[in-house]
Every structure is written in structure tokens, then in C-alpha cells.
N, C-alpha and C positions, 0 to 999 in steps of 0.2 A: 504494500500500500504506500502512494506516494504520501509526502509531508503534506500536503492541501486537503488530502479525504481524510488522516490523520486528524486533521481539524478541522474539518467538518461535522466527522463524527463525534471527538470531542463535543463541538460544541452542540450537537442537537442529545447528547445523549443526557442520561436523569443520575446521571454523575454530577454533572455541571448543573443540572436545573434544582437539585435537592441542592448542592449547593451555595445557588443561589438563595433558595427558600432560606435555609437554616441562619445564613449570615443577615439576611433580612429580620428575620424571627428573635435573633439573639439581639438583634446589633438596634434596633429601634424600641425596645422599652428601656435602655439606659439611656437612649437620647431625649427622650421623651420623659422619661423623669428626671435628669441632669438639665433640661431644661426650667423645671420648676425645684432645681436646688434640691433634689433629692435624690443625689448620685448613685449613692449606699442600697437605700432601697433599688432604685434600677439597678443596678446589678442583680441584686438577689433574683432579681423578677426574671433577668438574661440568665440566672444563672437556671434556672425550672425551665426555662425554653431550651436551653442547650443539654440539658439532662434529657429529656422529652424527645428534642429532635433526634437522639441519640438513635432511638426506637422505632424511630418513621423510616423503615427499612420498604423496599419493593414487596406490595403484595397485594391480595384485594383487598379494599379499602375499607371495610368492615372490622378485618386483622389489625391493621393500622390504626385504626381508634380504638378497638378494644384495647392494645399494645401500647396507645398512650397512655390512656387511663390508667391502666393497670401500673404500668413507671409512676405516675404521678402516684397514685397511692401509695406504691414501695417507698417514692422521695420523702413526700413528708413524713411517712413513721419514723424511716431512716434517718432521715436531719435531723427531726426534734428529738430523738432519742440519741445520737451522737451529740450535739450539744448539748443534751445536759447532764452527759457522763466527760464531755469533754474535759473538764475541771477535777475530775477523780483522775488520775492517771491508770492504775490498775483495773479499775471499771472502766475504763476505756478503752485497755488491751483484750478483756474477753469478752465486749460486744463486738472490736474489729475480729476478733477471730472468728465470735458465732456468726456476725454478718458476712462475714467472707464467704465461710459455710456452706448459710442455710442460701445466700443470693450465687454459687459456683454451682449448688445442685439442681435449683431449679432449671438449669440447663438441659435437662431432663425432658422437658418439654420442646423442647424446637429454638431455632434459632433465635426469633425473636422471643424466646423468654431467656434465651442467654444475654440478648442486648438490654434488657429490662435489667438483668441482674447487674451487668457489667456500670448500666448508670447509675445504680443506686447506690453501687459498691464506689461511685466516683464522686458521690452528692456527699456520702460517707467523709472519705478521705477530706475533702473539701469544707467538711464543717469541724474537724479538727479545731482546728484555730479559732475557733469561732464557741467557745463557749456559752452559756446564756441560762437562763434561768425563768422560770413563769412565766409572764405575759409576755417576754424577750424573745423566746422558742415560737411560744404562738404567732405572734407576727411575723415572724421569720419564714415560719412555716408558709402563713397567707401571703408572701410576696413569692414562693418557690410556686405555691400553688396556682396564682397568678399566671406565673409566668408558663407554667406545664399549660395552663386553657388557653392562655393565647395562642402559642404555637398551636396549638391540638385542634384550635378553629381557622388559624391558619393553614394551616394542612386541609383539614376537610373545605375550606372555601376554594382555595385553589383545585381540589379536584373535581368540585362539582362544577367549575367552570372549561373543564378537561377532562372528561372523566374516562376518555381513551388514552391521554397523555402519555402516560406511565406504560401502559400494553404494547401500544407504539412503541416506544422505549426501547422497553424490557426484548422485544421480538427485533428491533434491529440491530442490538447487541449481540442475540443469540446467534443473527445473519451475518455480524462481522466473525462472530466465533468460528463457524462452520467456513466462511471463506479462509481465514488462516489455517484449517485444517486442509482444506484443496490446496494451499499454496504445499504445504508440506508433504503432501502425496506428489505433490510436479518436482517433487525434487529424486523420485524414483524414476525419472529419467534423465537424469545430469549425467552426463558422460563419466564423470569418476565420481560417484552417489557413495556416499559413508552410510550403508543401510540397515546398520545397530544404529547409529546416530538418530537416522531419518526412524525408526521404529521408536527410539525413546521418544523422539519431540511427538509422534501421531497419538503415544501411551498417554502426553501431558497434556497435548490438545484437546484429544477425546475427554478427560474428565471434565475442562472445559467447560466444551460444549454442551457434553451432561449436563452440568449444574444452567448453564445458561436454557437448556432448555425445561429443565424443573423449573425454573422460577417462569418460563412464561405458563407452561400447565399451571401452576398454584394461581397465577394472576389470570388468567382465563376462565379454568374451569371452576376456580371455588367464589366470580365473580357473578353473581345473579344476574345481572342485568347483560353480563356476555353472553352466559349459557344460555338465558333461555331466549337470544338473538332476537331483541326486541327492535334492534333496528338494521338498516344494510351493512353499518360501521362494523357493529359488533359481528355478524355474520363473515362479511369479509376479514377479519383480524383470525379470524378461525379459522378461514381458508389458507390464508398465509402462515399460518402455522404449520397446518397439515402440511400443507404443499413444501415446506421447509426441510417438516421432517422426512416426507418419502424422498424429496433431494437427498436428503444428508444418508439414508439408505442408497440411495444410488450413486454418490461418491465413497461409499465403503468398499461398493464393489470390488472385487479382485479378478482378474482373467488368467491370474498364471500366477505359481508359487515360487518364482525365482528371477527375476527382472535381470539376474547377471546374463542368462540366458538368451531376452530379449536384447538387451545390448549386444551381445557376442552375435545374434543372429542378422541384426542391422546395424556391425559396424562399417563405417565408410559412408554411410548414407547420412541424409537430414532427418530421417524420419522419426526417431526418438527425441532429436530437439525440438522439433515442430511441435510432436506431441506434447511434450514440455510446455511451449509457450502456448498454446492452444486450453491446456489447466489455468495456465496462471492468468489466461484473459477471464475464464469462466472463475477466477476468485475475485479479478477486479470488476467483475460484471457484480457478483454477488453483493462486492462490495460498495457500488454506487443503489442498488435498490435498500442495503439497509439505511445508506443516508436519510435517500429518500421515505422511508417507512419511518425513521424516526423526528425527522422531520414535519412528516404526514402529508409533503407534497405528493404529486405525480413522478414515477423516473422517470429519466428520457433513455429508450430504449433505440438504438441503433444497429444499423447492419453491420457495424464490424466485426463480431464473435458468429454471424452466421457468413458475410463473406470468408472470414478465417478458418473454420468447419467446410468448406465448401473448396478453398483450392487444398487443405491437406488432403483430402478427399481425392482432390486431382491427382494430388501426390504419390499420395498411396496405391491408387488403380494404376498410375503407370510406374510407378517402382514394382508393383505386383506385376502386370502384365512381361517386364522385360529382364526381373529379378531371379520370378518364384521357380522353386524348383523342387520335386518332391520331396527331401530331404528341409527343407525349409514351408512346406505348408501349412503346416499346424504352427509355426510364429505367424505369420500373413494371418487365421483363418482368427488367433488370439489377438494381432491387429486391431483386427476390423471390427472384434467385440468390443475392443475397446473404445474405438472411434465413433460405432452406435450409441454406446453407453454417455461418452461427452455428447451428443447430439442429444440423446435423450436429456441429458441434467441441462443444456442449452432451453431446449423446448419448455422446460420446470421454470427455469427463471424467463421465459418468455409468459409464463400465466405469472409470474410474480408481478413482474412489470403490467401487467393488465390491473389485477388485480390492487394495485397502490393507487388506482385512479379512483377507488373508491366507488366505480360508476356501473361494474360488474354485477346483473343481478346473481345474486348467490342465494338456492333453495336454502332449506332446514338443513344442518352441515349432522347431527348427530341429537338424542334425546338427553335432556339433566340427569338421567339413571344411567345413561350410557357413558356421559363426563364421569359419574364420580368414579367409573372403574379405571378411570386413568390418573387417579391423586390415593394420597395415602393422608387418610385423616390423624390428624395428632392426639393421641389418646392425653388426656387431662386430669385422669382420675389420682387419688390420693397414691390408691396399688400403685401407679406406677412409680412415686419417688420413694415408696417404702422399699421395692422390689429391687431400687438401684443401689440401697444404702449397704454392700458390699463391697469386699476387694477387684472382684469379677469383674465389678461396672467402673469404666472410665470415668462416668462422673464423677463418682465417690470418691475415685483417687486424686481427680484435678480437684475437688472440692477441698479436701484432703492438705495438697499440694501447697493449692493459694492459703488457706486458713494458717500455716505455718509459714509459711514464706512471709506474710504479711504481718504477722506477730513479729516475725526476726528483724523485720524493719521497721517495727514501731518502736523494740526494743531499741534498736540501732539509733534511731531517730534521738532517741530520750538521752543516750551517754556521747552519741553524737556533737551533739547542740550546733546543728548545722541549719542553718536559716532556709526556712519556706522545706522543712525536713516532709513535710506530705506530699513531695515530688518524690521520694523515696519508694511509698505505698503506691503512689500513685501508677511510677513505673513498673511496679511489679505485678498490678493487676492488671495493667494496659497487655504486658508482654506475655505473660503466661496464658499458654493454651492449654486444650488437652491431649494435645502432639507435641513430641522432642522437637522434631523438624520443625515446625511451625514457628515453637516459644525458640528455638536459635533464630530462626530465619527474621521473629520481630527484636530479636534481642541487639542481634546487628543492624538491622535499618533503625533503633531507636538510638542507638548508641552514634552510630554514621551520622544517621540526620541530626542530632541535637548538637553535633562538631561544626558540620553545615553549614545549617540554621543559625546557633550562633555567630559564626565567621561572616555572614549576611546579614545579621542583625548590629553587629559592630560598627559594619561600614555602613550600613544606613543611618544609624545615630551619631556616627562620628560626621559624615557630612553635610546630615538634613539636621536644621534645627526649627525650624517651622511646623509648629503644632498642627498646622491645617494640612500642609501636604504629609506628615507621617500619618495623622488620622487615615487620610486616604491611603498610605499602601498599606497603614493596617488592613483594611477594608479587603483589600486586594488579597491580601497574606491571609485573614480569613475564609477567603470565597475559596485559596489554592486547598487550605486545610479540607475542608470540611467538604470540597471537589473530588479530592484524590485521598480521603483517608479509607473509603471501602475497594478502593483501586491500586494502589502503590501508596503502601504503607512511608515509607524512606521518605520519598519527595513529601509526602503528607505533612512529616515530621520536621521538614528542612523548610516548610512554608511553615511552622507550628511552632518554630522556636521564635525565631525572630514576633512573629505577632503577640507571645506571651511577655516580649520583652518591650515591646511597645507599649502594651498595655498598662505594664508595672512603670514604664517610665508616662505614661501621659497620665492616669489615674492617682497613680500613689507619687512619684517623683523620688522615686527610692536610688539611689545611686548604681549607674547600668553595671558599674564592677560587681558590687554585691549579689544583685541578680543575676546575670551571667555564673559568677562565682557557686551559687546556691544548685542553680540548673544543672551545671556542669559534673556538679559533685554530686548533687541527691542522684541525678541518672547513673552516673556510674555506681552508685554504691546499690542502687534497685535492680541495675542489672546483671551485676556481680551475685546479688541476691538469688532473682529468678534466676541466673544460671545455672547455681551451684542445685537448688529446688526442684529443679528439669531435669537434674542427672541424677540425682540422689533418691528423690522425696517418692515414695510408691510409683517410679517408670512403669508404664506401659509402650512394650514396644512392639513394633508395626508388625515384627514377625511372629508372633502370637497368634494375629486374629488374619493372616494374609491367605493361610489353609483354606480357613472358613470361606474369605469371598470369591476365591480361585473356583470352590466348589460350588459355590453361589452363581457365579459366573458359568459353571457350566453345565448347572442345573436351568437355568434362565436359555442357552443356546440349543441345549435338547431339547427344550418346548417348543423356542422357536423354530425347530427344523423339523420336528414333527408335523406345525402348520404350514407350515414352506413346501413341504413334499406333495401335501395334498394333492395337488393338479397333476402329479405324477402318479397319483396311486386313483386318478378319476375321480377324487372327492371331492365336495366343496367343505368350503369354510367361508365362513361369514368378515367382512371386511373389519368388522370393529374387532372380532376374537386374534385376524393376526396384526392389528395395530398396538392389541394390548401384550401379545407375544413379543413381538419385535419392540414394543417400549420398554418391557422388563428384560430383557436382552441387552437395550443399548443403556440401561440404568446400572444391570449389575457389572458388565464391563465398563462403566465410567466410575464405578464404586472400586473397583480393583484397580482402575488408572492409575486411580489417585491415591489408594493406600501403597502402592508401589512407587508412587515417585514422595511420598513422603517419610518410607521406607529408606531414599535412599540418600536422605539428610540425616538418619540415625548412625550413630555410633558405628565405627566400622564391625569393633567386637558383636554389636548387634545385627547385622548384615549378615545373619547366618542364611545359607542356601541361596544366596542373592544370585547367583548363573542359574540355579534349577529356576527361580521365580520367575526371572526376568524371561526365560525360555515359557514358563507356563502365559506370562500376560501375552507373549509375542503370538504363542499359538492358539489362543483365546481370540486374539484380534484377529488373527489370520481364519479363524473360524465363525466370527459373526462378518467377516468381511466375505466370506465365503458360501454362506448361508443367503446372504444377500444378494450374492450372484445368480446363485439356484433359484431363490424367488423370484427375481428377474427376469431371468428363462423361463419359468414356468408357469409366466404372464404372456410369453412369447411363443414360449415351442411346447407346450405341453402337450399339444395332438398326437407330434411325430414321436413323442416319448411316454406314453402311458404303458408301461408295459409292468409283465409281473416279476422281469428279470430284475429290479431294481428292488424289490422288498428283499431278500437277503442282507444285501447291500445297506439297506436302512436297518435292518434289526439289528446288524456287526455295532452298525453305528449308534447307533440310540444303546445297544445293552453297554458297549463297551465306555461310553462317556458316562452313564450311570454308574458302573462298576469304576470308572476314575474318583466322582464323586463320593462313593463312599469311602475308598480308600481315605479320600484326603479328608474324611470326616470323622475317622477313626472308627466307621462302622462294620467294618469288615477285614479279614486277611488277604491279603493279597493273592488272587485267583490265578487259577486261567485263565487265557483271553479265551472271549466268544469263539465259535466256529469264523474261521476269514470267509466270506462270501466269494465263491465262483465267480472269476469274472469272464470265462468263457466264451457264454453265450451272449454277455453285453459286448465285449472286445472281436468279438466274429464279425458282428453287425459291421460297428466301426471299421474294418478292415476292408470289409466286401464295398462297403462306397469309399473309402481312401483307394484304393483298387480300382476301380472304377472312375475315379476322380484322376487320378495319374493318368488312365490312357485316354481320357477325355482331352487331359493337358495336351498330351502327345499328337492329339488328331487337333490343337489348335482351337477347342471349345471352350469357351470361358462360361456362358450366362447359360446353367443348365440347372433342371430339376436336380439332377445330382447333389451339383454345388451347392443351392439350397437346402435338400437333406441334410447332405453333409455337415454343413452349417450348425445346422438344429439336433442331429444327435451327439455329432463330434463333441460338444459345444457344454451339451447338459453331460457327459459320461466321466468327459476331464474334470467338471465340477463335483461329480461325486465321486471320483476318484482321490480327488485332493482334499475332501472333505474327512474319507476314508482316512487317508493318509496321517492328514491333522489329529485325527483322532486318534488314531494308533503312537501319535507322536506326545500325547496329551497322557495315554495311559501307561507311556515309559516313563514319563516323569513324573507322573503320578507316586509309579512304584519306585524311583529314585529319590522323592521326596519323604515319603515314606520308610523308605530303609534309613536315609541319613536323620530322621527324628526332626 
């Protein structure tokens, strides 16, 4: 993506636009009341809006007011009972411990009741200092409260004047995700392609895109007024989703298990570059309709990617015509699968581009009983945080984790006597996750950027002495914060220092060494903290639970390839049962993407089995990318191919990826493999038309029923052959994983 659609999409995306919200939300009831001489109280009021907006996370808009609320109430118990132990010192190290706690476990609940936790644990830290007593707490309280209903009506005023805003959004981001996934598949035809490399960035991408695509299903289908498609808006925002996602099923596709091959079979030619740049136009095509969708304009669709489709085309029939030779047919015949398949996902983003005009009549897309089978409701009940409050459960342990790490730095704080010592706390609940990877990975961007940020905070105070123009790049330093802190944490943090230092110098007029000084040293000693806390304090490491989603993952690829085969065994299946197939399919390999690449920020001593893993997510991907293939064909050729030679061949594969699965679930001992299916009678067919296709070559026939056939058996037999294969490749590592513990 060039630097211009870089910022484009920046700027239409609800990074920038919540960021703008928030800095408005916080930044206008201290001006408004520092107007009428009451600075103190405005603050407190900016300080309830910035607590609140913490919470106003992407979702449907229901979730987000109940999620304010619900902060706001955590806020005031939390403030007014931290102020008025704040003056006990000891009563105030075991409510930071219990609140640390009881607000780490309710994470338990989903993400947004982790950000409800995380603001109240920060309203916490923040009223340290702030002692008070009777009527003192109460008003205090009613200025946080304040401030939580402003923002909380600011929010909901803003969406009901946009109440697609956010979906848009949320759905062109998903669009920008999936096109950097294409771009990274066009790098499997670079002439000297690093294709471990290219497989880890697809493993990091895919999780991705996952998550970017959960968040448009949450905001979709648990939105009432979308599901039950009360207008053409919402109807179309459906279509563009679906349509998104059978794209991104047909950029998974795979035509061949070895691309070294491909290269070796057309080196000396253009034709693997071409195909190259011919990906990377259909990721810059993707990538100008997300602009456009987040935007909510019209794209402008042009003929460049179908002129460009149209002379490789040329290309290819005459490299084919003057090239091929029977010894090279079967790469030509995987070619030209491949070159339909880009035509196809071209033709997808041509209903994209219709479909952004808004103007498209779109029937009933699916029924509200039929949405919920595609969301996972968040169970709320008490069982459930009683059920976590073990060793087993990650909560318990990060809950666990922070509750003492944050003691150790209150302790710290108190023998300390290090100035504004609640940046201590502060950094330690900011950085701490409940991944090792994670809490290193914010432990360095907090530490980097607050070096940064300072070092940009220095020189803007040493040069600007004008109260009006620093207001203003507060403002600015603001918008970056609160822009990019759910995007790139580091730069977050490096627009986040400087703006905390402005504020200390325009507000209070506190001298900028002391502050710098205080910053400098409370982060380091909170990160010092949370480090030592992440290594020590009840670890849980990624290699534990990686079994389980390996298994997960190929428990979800056997379903889906039992629905995928259908048309090959004469069945039907219903369109919703393989969309819910293939969603649970591309959810539990985005669930394993990501425990594997977070896997491989832990500890090296922890990286046990890390070649068998890395082999299992690879042959995982090669198998829902392969699966994908076969459903593809058997939207295409399933006529020429219904035969009963092929159930063999499925039941090898369905028992044997079963019998992977339990191995890797510790349900069973390691077996025998299934009976291997005869491939005889599949492999005669294919013979007797390649056979027939050679002396066709010979007598000078190109455009024949044969070639067609050929096409359409050849085409499906290699796909379950290599499915076969993956599989057989799944249940040695299975039993290798298994033997090594």
C-alpha cells in the first residue's frame, strides 16, 4: 500500500474518529469549567470521561452503553473507597491488592469487561493522592460521575446521528486486513521467495484477519437494527461482509503443494512475475474499496485489474501453446487454476464495488435465528467466575499476577518517596497481560516510548513558551494518544508522554525536570516490576494449551471437509450449515495463528517442540487452504466427479485426522493408521484422459472435450490427493508430538 491510501485509511478509519470523540469528551468539560474558575472540579469531570471512554471499545451499540455504565459504576465505588483509605497507608495496600483482584478477574467475561476492569483499576491508582473524607469523596464522586454521563451521551448522540458509522468502519479495516494477506501470498511467486518466512507472516496475518473479522460479526449480527435489515444500508453492509468473506475463502485457495516446483517448471519465462503482480493489483484493488466502505463513498472501479487479467491470459495461452509439453502439463493445467481463481476473486471485488454505491437492491440476506448461529454469546453468570477461580484458569493467574505485582509497587512507592510514585502502579497494570509475549512486547514499547516521548516533550518546552500554541499541540499529542493506543501501542506512548508533561506544566506549573524526572523513574521501576511478575509470578505458557487448539483446529477442518465433499458424494447441504462450517474452520485456525506466534515471544526454555508446532500450524493452513480448493471445484466440476471411488479416500481422511485429534488430546494411544484408500481406480481415470490429452497435443488439438474433462477430474483428484497427503503429514506429527511429551 502506497503512503496516500496509508492515509487515507488512517484517516476514514474509527481509530482516528474515536479518537477524535475521546479528546473532545475529555478535553471540553475542563475548559468549560476552567472557564468559570473551576479548574479542579473540571478535571475530575475529564477525569470520569477519560475513564468511561476507556470502554467505548467497537461493538453494537447496546454493548457500549451497557459497558459505560457499568465503568461508571465500578468508578465511583472505586474512587470513593480508595480515597478514603487513601490516608490509612496499610488499608490502602489491601484494597489495591483486593481491587486489583476482584477488577483482573472479571476478565472473565469478555473483553470489554477487561477494559471496565482495567479503568477502574486506573480511576484506583489515580485517586491515591487524592485522599478525602465525607462530603469531600461525595462530591468527588459526583464530578467522576459527571463526567462518565457526558461522554456516555456523547457517545450514544454521535451514533444515533451515524449509526452505520462504526460497521463501515469496522468492515473496511477487516478489507484492509485480508488485502495485506493477498499481498503476502504474491510473495509465493518472487523468484527467490523465503517460504518459512512467507508461511510465518500468512500464520500472523490470518489471526488478523480473524479477529478483524469477529469484530465485524459481533457488530453486525448482535446489532438489531442490522439483522433484522430494516433498511437497504443495513442489508447491503451484510452483503459486503459475506461477499468479503467467500473472497477471503477464495484467496486461501491453494492449486499445488510446492511452488519450488512451479518456479523450477517456468523458469526463464514472465509468467510467475506477472502472476505476482497481477495478486498485488487485486490487494490494491481491495484496498481502495475499503477506503471507500469506510468512508461510505462510492469506489471508483476501473479497467485496469481486468485489462491486467486479460493480457496474462494472453500470456499464458501463448507460453502454453509454444511451451507445453507432456512432461510439463499438469504445471500449465495448475496454471490456469490458478489464473481462474484470481478472475474469480476479481469478479468478488467487482460486486464489492457495486455494492458500496449503496444503490444495489439486496433481498432478505439470512433470518435473526440464523445470525445468532454465527456469534458466540458471553455467558455472564456468577458459575462462571466461580469456575475460573483456579490454577487451570489464566484469569486467576493474571488476576493473581497483577494483585502482587501491584502491592510490590505500592510497597516500593512508600520506601521509594519518588514523586507522582502512582506512575509506578500505574505502569504495571497498563503493561501486564495474561500472555508472557504480550506483557514483554508492552513492556518495551512503554519503556521505548516514554525515552521518546520524553526526548519530544523536552524540545517542545524548551522552544515553545507560548501557553496558547502548547495548548494546541497538546490537543494534537492527545488526538495521537488516544488515535493509536488500540493500534500501536509504542507511538501511543511517545505521543503520551510529552502530552502528560504539558499538562503538568500548563495546569500545575510544576518544574519540567521534576516531572520528566518522576516519569522517567516511576516507568522504569513499574517495568522492572511487571517484568520480573511475567517471569516468575504463576506463568502460563503458550505451550500448554497449543495441543489443545492444534486439535481444535482440526477438529473444526474435519467438519468443514465433510461439508465441502458433499457435491462429490451427490449430497446437498444447505448454504448457511457450510458458512457456519467454514467460519468455525477459519476461527479455530486464526485461534492457533495466534497462540503460535505468541508462543514465539516466550522464553526460548519455553519453546518446547517449537519445529513439530510450527510444522503442525503450517499443515493446518495448508489444509483449510486446501479444503477451500475442493469446495471451489465442487461449485464447478462436481458433475464430472460424483463418483463412489472417492469415499475410501474420505473415510482415510476424516478417521485419520480424528485419530490425530485425539492423540493430541491425550484421548487415546497411538494406533494404527486407517486402511490407505486404493487409489487405482481414481488414478486409471486420470491416466486414460492425460493419455489421451498427449496424443490430442500431438495431432495439434488444443480446444477439446478432453481438455475440459481433463481439467475437471485432473483438477479435483490432485486436491484430494494432497489433502490425503496433509493429512497423513498431520498424523506423523501428531505421533511425534506425542512421543516427545
Amino acid at each position: 500500500m502506497d503512503y496516500l491510501k496509508k492515509y487515507k485509511s488512517f484517516l476514514y478509519s474509527y481509530y482516528l474518529s474515536s479518537g477524535v470523540r475521546i479528546t473532545a469528551g475529555v478535553v471540553l468539560p475542563a475548559l468549560i469549567f476552567s472557564y468559570f474558575d473551576m479548574l479542579s472540579q473540571g478535571v475530575a469531570v475529564s477525569l470520569g470521561a477519560m475513564c468511561v471512554s476507556g470502554t467505548d471499545n467497537p461493538g453494537p451499540i447496546h454493548h457500549r452503553r451497557n459497558g459505560m455504565l457499568i465503568c461508571l459504576l465500578f468508578l465511583i465505588i472505586v474512587a470513593s473507597l480508595t480515597s478514603l483509605a487513601a490516608a490509612y497507608p496499610v488499608l490502602l495496600g489491601i484494597l489495591i491488592t483486593g481491587f486489583c483482584f476482584v477488577l483482573s478477574m472479571i476478565g472473565v467475561y469478555g473483553a470489554r469487561a477487561i477494559a471496565i476492569g482495567v479503568n477502574a483499576l486506573l480511576i484506583m491508582v489515580l485517586q491515591m493522592s487524592h485522599p478525602g473524607h465525607g462530603r469531600e469523596v461525595i462530591i468527588q464522586a459526583a464530578y467522576i460521575l459527571l463526567g462518565g454521563l457526558w461522554y456516555t451521551g456523547l457517545s450514544l448522540l454521535l451514533h444515533k446521528f451515524a449509526p452505520y458509522r462504526l460497521g463501515q468502519q469496522a468492515l473496511g479495516e477487516c478489507m484492509a486486513a485480508t488485502a495485506n494477506y493477498i499481498r503476502i501470498r504474491a510473495q509465493f511467486y518472487d523468484t527467490n521467495a523465503d517460504f518459512d518466512k512467507i508461511y510465518r507472516q500468512m500464520i500472523e496475518q490470518q489471526a488478523i484477519v480473524h479477529t478483524e473479522q469477529e469484530l465485524v460479526r459481533e457488530l453486525f449480527y448482535k446489532s438489531r437494527d442490522i439483522v433484522k435489515e430494516t433498511t437497504n444500508t443495513g442489508r447491503t453492509l451484510l452483503m459486503l461482509f459475506r461477499t468479503l468473506v467467500d473472497l477471503f475463502e477464495q484467496i486461501m485457495t491453494s492449486y499445488h503443494d510446492d511452488y519450488k516446483d512451479l518456479h523450477a517448471a517456468f523458469d526463464g519465462t514472465e509468467l510467475m512475475t506477472r502472476y505476482r503482480q497481477l495478486i498485488m493489483q487485486l490487494a490494491a484493488e481491495l484496498d481502495d474499496i475499503s477506503i471507500a466502505v469506510k468512508s461510505g463513498r462510492r469506489s471508483r472501479e476501473t479497467t485496469a485489474l481486468a485489462d491486467a487479467i486479460k493480457e496474462t491470459r494472453r500470456y499464458y495461452i501463448e507460453l502454453r501453446n509454444t511451451k507445453r509439453t507432456p512432461e510439463t502439463l499438469e504445471y500449465y493445467i495448475t496454471m490456469r487454476n490458478i489464473l481462474s481463481n484470481i478472475e474469480d476473486i476479481a469478479d468478488r471485488m467487482h460486486t464489492l464495488h457495486l455494492y458500496t454505491t449503496y444503490q444495489q437492491k439486496v433481498g432478505k440476506v439470512n433470518t435473526p435465528d440464523e445470525y445468532e448461529k454465527f456469534i458466540n454469546r458471553q455467558n455472564f453468570s456468577f458459575k462462571t467466575l466461580i469456575d475460573n477461580l483456579s490454577m487451570q484458569s489464566n484469569y486467576f493467574r493474571h488476576a493473581l499476577r497483577v494483585s502482587l505485582a501491584t502491592l510490590a509497587g505500592y510497597i516500593a512507592s512508600l520506601f521509594l518517596h519518588v514523586g507522582h510514585s502512582y506512575w509506578i502502579l500505574l505502569t504495571i497494570i497498563v503493561i501486564l497481560k495474561p500472555q508472557y509475549s504480550l506483557t514483554k512486547k508492552r513492556n518495551f514499547e512503554r519503556l521505548f516510548g516514554t525515552i521518546a516521548g520524553a526526548t519530544i516533550g523536552l524540545v517542545i518546552l524548551y522552544f515553545i513558551k507560548d501557553r496558547t500554541v502548547l495548548f494546541g499541540i497538546m490537543l494534537v499529542l492527545m488526538l495521537g494518544t488516544y488515535s493509536l493506543l488500540r493500534t500501536n501501542y509504542m507511538f501511543a506512548v511517545i505521543f503520551m508522554t510529552p502530552y502528560v508533561l504539558l499538562i503538568f506544566q500548563l495546569l500545575y506549573d510544576i518544574p519540567l525536570k521534576n516531572v520528566l524526572t518522576d516519569r522517567l523513574i516511576d516507568t522504569t521501576i513499574g517495568s522492572v516490576i511487571a517484568f520480573i511478575a511475567n517471569l516468575l509470578i504463576v506463568p502460563l505458557w503458550e505451550r500448554s494449551q497449543i495441543s489443545s487448539l492444534i486439535a481444535t483446529a482440526i477438529e473444526k477442518n474435519t467438519a468443514w471437509f465433510k461439508t465441502a465433499i458433499n457435491n462429490f458424494m451427490g449430497k446437498q447441504v444447505t448454504p448457511i450449515e457450510y458458512r457456519i462450517s467454514r467460519k468455525e474452520a477459519f476461527v479455530a485456525l486464526g485461534n492457533l495463528s495466534d497462540a503460535f506466534t505468541r508462543m514465539l515471544g516466550d522464553p526460548k526454555w519455553q519453546q518446547k517442540n517449537i519445529n513439530i508446532i510450527h510444522q503442525f500450524v503450517v499443515y493446518n493452513h495448508l489444509l483449510t487452504s486446501h479444503i477451500a480448493t475442493l469446495s471451489h471445484f465442487g461449485q464447478q466440476f462436481a458433475v464430472a466427479n460424483v463418483t463412489k471411488d472417492f469415499v475410501p479416500v474420505t473415510n482415510y481422511i476424516e478417521a485419520e485426522l480424528c485419530a490425530s485429534s485425539a492423540i493430541l488430546r491425550g484421548e487415546t494411544t497411538p494406533a494404527e493408521s486407517a486402511r490407505a484408500p486404493q487409489w487405482q481406480m481414481i488414478d486409471k481415470r486420470v491416466t486414460n484422459l492425460m493419455m489421451s490429452r498427449h496424443k490430442e497435443l500431438h495431432q495439434g488439438l488444443t480446444d477439446t472435450e478432453t481438455r475440459k474433462l481433463l481439467l475437471e477430474v485432473k483438477s479435483v483428484t490432485d486436491e484430494f490427493r494432497i489433502i490425503h497427503d496433509v493429512t497423513a503429514d498431520i498424523k506423523k506429527a501428531s505421533l511425534q508430538l506425542a512421543a516427545a511429551g
